[in-house]
Structure formats: structure tokens, C-alpha cells
C-alpha positions as CSV (number, residue, x, y, z in Angstrom):
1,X,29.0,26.6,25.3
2,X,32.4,27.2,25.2
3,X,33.0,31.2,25.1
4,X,35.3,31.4,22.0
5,X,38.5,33.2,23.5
6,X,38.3,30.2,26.2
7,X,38.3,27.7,22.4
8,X,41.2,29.4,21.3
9,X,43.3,29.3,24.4
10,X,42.4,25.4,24.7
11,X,43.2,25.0,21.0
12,X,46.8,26.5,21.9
13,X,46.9,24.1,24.7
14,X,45.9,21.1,23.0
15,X,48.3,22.0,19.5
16,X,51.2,20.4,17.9
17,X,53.1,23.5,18.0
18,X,53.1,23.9,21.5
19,X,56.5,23.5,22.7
20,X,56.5,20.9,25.5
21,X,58.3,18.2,23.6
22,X,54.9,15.0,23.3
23,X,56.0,14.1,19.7
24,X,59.1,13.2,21.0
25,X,57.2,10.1,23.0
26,X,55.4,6.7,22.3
27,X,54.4,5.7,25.3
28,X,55.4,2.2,24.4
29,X,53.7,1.7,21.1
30,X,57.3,2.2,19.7
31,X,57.9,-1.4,21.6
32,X,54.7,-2.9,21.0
33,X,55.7,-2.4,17.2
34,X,58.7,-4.2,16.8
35,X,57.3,-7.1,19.0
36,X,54.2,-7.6,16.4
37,X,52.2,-6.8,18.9
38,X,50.5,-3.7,17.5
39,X,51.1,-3.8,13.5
40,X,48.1,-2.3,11.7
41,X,45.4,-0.1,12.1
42,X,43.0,-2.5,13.6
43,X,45.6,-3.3,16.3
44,X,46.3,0.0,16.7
45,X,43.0,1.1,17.5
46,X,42.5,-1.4,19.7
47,X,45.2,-0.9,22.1
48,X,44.3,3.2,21.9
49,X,40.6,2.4,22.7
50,X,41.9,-0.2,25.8
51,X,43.7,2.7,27.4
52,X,40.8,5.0,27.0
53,X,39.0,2.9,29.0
54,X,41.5,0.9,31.2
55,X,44.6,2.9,30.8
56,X,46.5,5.1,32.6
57,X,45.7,7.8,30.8
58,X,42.2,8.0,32.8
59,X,43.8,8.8,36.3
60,X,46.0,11.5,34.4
61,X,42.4,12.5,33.3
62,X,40.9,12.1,36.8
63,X,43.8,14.3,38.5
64,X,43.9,16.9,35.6
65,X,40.1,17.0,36.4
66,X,41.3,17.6,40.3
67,X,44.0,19.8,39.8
68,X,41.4,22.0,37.8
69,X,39.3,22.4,40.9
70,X,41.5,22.9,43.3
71,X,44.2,25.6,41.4
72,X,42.5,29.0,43.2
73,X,41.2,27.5,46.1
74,X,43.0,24.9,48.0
75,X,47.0,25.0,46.9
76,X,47.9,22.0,49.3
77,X,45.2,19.5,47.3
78,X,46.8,20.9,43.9
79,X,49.9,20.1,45.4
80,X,48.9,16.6,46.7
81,X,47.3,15.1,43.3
82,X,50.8,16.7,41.6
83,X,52.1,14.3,44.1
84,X,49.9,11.7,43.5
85,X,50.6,11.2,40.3
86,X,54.1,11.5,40.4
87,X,53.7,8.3,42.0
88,X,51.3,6.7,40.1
89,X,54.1,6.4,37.3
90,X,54.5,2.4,36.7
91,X,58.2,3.3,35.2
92,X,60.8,5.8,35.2
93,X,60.4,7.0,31.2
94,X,56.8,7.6,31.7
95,X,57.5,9.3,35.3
96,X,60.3,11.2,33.4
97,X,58.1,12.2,30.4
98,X,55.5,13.7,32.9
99,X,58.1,15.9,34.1
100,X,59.5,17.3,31.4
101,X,56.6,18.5,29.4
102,X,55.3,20.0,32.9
103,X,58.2,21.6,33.2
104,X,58.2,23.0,29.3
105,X,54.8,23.9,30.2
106,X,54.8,25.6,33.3
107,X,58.0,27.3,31.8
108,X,56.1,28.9,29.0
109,X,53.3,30.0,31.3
110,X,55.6,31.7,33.2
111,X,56.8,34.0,30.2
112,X,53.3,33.7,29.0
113,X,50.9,34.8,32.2
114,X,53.7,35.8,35.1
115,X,50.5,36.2,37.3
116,X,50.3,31.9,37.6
117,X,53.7,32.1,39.3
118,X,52.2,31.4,43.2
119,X,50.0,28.8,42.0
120,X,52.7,27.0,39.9
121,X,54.6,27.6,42.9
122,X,52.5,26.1,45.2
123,X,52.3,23.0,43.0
124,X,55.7,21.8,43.9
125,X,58.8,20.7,41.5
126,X,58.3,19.0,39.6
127,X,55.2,19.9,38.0
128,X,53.4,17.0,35.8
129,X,52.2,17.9,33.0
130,X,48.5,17.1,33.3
131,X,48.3,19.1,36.4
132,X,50.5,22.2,34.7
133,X,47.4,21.5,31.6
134,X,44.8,22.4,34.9
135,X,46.4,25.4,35.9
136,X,46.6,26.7,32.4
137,X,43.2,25.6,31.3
138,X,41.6,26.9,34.9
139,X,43.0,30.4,34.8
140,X,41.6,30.8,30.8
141,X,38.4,29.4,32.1
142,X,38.3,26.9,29.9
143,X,35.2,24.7,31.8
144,X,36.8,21.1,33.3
145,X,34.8,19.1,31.2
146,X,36.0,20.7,27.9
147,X,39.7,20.4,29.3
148,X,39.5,17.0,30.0
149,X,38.4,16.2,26.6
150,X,41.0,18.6,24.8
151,X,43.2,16.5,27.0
152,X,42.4,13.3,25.9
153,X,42.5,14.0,22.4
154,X,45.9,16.0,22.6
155,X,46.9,12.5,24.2
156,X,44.9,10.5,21.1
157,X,46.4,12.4,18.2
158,X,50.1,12.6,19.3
159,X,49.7,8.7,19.5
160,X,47.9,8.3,16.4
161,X,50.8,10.3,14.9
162,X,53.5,8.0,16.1
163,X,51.7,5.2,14.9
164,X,51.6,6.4,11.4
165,X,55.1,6.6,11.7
166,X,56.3,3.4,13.3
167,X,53.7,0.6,11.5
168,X,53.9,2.8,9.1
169,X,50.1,4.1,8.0
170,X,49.2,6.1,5.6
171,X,47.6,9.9,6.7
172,X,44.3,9.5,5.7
173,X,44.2,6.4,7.6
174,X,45.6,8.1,11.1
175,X,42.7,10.4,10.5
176,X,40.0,7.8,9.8
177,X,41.4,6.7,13.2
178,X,41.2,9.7,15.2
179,X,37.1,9.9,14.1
180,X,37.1,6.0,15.0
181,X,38.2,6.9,18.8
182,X,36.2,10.0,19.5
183,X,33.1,8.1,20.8
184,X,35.3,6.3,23.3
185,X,37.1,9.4,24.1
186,X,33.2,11.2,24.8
187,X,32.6,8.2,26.8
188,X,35.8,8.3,28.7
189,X,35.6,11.9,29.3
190,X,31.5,11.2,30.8
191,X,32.9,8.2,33.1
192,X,35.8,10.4,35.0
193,X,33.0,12.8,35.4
194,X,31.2,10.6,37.4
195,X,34.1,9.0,39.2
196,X,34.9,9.3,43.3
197,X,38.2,8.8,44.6
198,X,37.1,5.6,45.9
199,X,36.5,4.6,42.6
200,X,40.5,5.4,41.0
201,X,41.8,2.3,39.4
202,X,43.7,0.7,36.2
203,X,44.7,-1.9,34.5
204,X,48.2,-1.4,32.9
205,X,50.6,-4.1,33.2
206,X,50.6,-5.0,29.3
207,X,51.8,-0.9,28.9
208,X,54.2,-0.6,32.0
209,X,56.0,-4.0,30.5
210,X,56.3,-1.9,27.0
211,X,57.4,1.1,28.5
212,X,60.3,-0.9,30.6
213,X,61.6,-3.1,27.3
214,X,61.6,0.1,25.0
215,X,65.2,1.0,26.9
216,X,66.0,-2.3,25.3
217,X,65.4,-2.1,22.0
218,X,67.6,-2.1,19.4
219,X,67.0,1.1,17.3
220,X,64.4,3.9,18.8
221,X,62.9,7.0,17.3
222,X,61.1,7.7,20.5
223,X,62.0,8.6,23.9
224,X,59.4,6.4,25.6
């Protein structure tokens, strides 16, 4: 069980009101709205449950999951799987995204635990976020698979909540959602569990094409 000062500091992790900037971001569901492509909350949930399971979202999973062992221990692997998924990025808003709410992150950790300085150090600049998440959630022990899931469903609401406000939905229905997806988020979070590196794949064109038109489009509330 979770030790309840280790809940609280994941809770601040995983809230709205942290300030690192993710409602700002669609992630491409702004584009997928105005094409038609995602115009409801069937469609909706079907996209969010795809990524879950085929999405890039799962290797920011995997290297958060990474990152989280490696943050005490061995500084040149937290450093490479910072690296690694720097490159991962299929386009430069998602790439740029990553970076920014690192760097809000790692910012605040600064002012907030001065003591994470070396290892935030020794993760190189810039820091994504999912790996700044690790070093946060590993020095309030919060336990990997616990992070992970907070992760995911930090990840799953702040796309729920853009939804609701591009299609638009109502609220009780972005909430009927969020209980819809948290089976496939458990599941999710059990299969990078069990994942090697051997194993690391996606499938992601239909997102990086949505990310790359959303430059494009003619009006946008989002900045991805």
C-alpha cells in the first residue's frame, strides 16, 4: 500500500494545479476535431483507449518507469532514456511540449527540494517531462508502479478535458469517460510492467499526421 505522505505527493504530481503548463496541449485531438475524425464521445474514447494501448504515450510510460530506477543509482542511464526520448518525438510540437513542462517541472523541484539539483543535473537539458515526473516521484518514494499509473491518468484526464472543450461534451460525460478508460489504463500500466527493451514499439502515424497539420489549422485553442 501506498504510505499516505507518498499519496499526497503523487496527488500534487498528478494535479491540475500544478504549474507545468499540460492544459495548454491537445496532443492532436484539437486536429482530429475539426477533420471529423474524432466528434463525440464514442470516438473520443476510442482514439484515448488506441493510444493506451498502441500510442506513444506507453514508451513515455516505459522510460518514466526507467528513469525511476535509475535516478540514485546510475545517472548516465537516467541521462540516456532523457535522451532517448528526446528522440522518440515523431514532431517538433510534441518534442517541444516535452520540454517545456520538464523544464516547468524540474524548475519547481528546484525551489521545491534544492537537494534533486545533481540528479536533475545529471539528466541533461533539456529535461522531458516524463523523466523530470521519475525523479520527482523516486525521491518521494512514491513505488514505480503507482507513478506510472498516476502518470497515465494525469495524461487521460488533461485529454479528456480538452475534449470536452473542443467536440464540445458535457462534464458529466468527460467523467463517465475517465471511469470508461481506467480498465485499459490498469492494463496498460500491467503490460509496461512486463515489457523488456527488446520489446519497445508503437504504432502512431495516424497521431504524428495530427500533430504535424495542427500548425495548419485555421483557428487553435491549443498549442499541440
Amino acid at each position: 500500500m501506498i504510505q499516505t505522505q507518498a499519496l499526497l505527493q503523487l496527488l500534487q504530481l498528478t494535479s491540475p494545479a500544478l504549474p507545468v503548463g499540460a492544459y495548454s496541449y491537445s496532443e492532436g485531438l484539437e486536429t482530429l476535431v475539426q477533420s471529423d475524425a474524432v466528434s463525440d464521445l464514442p470516438s473520443l474514447e476510442h482514439w484515448l483507449t488506441q493510444e493506451l494501448r498502441y500510442g506513444t504515450i506507453r514508451l513515455e510510460a516505459i522510460a518514466l518507469l526507467k528513469a525511476h530506477e535509475a535516478a540514485t543509482v546510475d545517472h548516465e542511464t537516467l541521462s540516456y532514456w532523457n535522451d532517448w526520448l528526446s528522440a522518440l518525438r515523431e514532431t517538433e510540437e510534441m518534442r517541444e511540449q516535452s520540454w517545456q513542462m520538464g523544464r516547468s517541472l524540474t524548475r519547481l523541484l528546484l525551489q521545491l527540494q534544492s537537494e534533486l539539483q545533481p540528479i536533475i543535473l545529471a539528466c541533461g537539458e533539456p529535461c522531458n517531462f516524463a523523466i523530470a515526473f521519475a525523479i520527482a516521484a523516486q525521491h518521494w518514494q512514491i513505488d514505480p508502479r503507482t507513478a506510472v499509473l498516476g502518470y497515465l491518468h494525469s495524461w487521460v484526464a488533461n485529454l479528456v478535458n480538452a475534449g470536452v472543450r473542443l467536440i464540445p461534451l458535457g462534464q458529466t460525460q468527460g467523467q463517465h469517460l475517465l471511469l470508461n478508460l481506467y480498465p485499459q489504463v490498469e492494463k496498460t500500466v500491467d503490460a509496461i510492467l512486463q515489457q523488456t527493451e527488446d520489446e519497445l514499439w508503437n504504432c502512431n502515424w495516424g497521431f504524428a499526421i495530427a500533430s504535424m497539420n495542427h500548425e495548419i489549422l485555421y483557428s487553435r485553442l491549443f498549442r499541440s
